[in-house]
C-alpha positions in Angstrom: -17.3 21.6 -13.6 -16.6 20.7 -10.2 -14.5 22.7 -7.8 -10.9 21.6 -7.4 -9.6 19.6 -3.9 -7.3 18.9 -1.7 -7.0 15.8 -0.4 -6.5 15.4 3.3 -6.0 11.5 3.8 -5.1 10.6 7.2 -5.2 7.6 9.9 -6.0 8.5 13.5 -6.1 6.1 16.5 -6.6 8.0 19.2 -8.1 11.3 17.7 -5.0 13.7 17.6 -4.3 13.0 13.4 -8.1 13.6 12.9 -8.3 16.9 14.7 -4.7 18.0 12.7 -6.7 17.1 9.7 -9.3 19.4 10.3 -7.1 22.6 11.2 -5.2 21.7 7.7 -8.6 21.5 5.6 -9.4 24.8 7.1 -6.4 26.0 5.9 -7.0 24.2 2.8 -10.7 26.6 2.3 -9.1 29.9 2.7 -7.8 29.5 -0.6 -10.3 30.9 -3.1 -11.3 28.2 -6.1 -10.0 25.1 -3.7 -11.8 23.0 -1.2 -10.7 20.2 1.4 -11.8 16.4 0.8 -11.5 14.6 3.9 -10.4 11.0 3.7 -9.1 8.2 6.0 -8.3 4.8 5.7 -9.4 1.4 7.8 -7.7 -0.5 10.2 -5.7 -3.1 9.2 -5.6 -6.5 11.2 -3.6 -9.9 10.8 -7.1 -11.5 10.7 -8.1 -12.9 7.1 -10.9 -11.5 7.5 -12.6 -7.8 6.8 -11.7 -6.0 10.3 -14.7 -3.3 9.9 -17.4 -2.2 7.9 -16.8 -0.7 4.3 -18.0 2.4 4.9 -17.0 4.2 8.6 -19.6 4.7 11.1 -18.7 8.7 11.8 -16.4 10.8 10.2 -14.7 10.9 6.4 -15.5 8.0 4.5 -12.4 5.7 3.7 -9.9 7.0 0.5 -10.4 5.4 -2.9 -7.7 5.3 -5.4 -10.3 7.9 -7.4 -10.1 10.7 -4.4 -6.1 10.5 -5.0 -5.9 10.3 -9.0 -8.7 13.2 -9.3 -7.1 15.4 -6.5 -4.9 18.6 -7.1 -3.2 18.4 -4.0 -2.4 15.9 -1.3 -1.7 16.4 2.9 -1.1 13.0 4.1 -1.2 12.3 8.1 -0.3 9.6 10.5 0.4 9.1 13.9 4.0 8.3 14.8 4.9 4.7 15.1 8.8 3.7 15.9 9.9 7.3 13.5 7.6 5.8 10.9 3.8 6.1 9.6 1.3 3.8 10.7 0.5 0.1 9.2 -2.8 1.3 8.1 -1.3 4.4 5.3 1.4 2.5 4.9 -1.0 -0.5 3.5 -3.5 2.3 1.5 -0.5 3.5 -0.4 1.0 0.0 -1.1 -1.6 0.0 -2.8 -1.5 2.7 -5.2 1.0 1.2 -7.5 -2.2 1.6 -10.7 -1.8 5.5 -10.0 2.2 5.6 -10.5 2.1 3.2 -13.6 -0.7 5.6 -14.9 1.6 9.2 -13.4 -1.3 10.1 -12.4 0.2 12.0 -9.2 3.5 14.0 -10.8 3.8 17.1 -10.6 0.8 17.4 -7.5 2.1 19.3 -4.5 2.1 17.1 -1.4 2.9 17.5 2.3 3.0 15.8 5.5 1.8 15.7 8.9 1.9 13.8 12.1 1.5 13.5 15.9 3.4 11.7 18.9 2.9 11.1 22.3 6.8 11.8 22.8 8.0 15.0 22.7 11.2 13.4 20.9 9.6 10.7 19.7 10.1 10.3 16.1 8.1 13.1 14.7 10.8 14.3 11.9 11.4 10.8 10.6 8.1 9.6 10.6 7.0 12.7 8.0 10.4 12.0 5.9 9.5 8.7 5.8 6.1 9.7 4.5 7.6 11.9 1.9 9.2 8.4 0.2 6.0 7.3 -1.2 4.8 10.5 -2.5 8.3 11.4 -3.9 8.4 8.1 -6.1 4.9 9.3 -7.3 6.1 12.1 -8.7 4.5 14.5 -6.5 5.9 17.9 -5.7 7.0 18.4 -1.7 6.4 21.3 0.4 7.2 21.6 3.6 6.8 24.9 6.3 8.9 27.7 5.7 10.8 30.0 8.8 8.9 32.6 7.2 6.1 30.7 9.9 6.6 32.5 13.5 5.6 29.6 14.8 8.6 27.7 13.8 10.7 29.6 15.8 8.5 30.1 18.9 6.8 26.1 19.1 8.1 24.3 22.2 5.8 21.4 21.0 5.2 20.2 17.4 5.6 22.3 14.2 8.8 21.3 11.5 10.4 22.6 8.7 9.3 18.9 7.0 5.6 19.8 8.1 3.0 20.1 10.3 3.6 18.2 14.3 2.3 17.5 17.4 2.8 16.7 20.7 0.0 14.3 22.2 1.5 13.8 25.5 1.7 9.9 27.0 -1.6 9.5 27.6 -2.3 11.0 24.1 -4.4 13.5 25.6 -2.9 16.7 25.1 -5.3 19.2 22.7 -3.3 21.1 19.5 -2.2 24.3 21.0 -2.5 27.8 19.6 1.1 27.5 17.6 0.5 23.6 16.5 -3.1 24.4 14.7 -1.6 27.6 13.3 1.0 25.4 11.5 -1.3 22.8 10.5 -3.5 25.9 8.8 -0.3 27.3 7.3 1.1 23.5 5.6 -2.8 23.3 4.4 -2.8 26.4 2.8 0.6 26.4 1.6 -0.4 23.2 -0.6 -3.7 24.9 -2.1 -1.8 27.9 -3.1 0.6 25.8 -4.9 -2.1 23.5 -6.7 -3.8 26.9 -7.2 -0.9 28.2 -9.1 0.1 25.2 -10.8 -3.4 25.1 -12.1 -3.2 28.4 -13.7 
């Protein structure tokens, strides 16, 4: 019997997403009997043709409709774009309409997380807007609770809605103390709830 996952799917351009993904698997594996299953997805391109290889050349490999319908959990991350996700998630879960004809992701707890180069630049819209998808799937949202210090201390990222942070324009502005904190917390908050849901 294999060990139950979470499944941390994400897109990352210019590394900020990736390295949020990490600090929310290692939340994820402080919760005993659960484990973190890294995932991303490709670029998408307006050529016809396949933009990149089928399988990455470092890092997770790309998601498969499998890694979501076999998961007991789900943190889902994107870089801001205009207050919403990224083409490339956006396209993945266009294309999961198999796994809500099937149900196969009700009752599943879910949450979201993103980065910006803005301070103000869309962060809270971009992860409701990423809560849509997961919401017609059935899936069960959780967000950060006050009961995080950090949400009351952050002058960066870090939301009620999930996990945030700050890039900086020239997107290279490293989590801080407080952002990787909350990206921990959100990760652990959805394996304790899979956990429990699964007893």
């Amino acid at each position: 019997m294999t060990t139950p996952y979470i499944l941390v799917l994400y897109y990352s351009r210019h590394g900020a997403v990736a390295d949020m993904a990490r600090q929310v698997a290692r939340g994820v594996a402080t919760v005993n009997g659960m484990e973190a299953r890294l995932r991303t997805v490709p670029p998408v391109s307006a050529d016809c043709e396949q933009s990149g290889p089928e399988i990455p050349d470092d890092g997770p490999l790309y998601c498969e409709l499998n890694d979501l319908r076999d998961c007991a959990g789900l943190l889902l991350g994107s870089p801001t774009r205009f207050g919403n996700m990224a083409a490339p998630l956006k396209y993945f879960l266009d294309g999961t309409s198999e796994l809500w004809l099937s149900g196969a992701m009700i009752d599943k707890p879910a949450a979201v997380f993103t980065s910006t180069s803005s301070l103000h630049g869309g962060q809270e819209s971009t992860l409701l807007s990423m809560m849509l998808p997961l919401l017609h799937h059935g899936m069960v949202m959780a967000g950060l609770p006050y009961s995080e210090a950090g949400l009351l201390s952050t002058e960066s990222g870090g939301t009620p809605y999930g996990a945030s942070h700050w890039a900086g324009n020239d997107n290279s502005r490293a989590l801080d103390d407080t952002e990787a904190h909350l990206c921990r917390a959100l990760g652990r908050r959805v394996a304790t709830l899979a956990a429990r849901l699964a007893s």
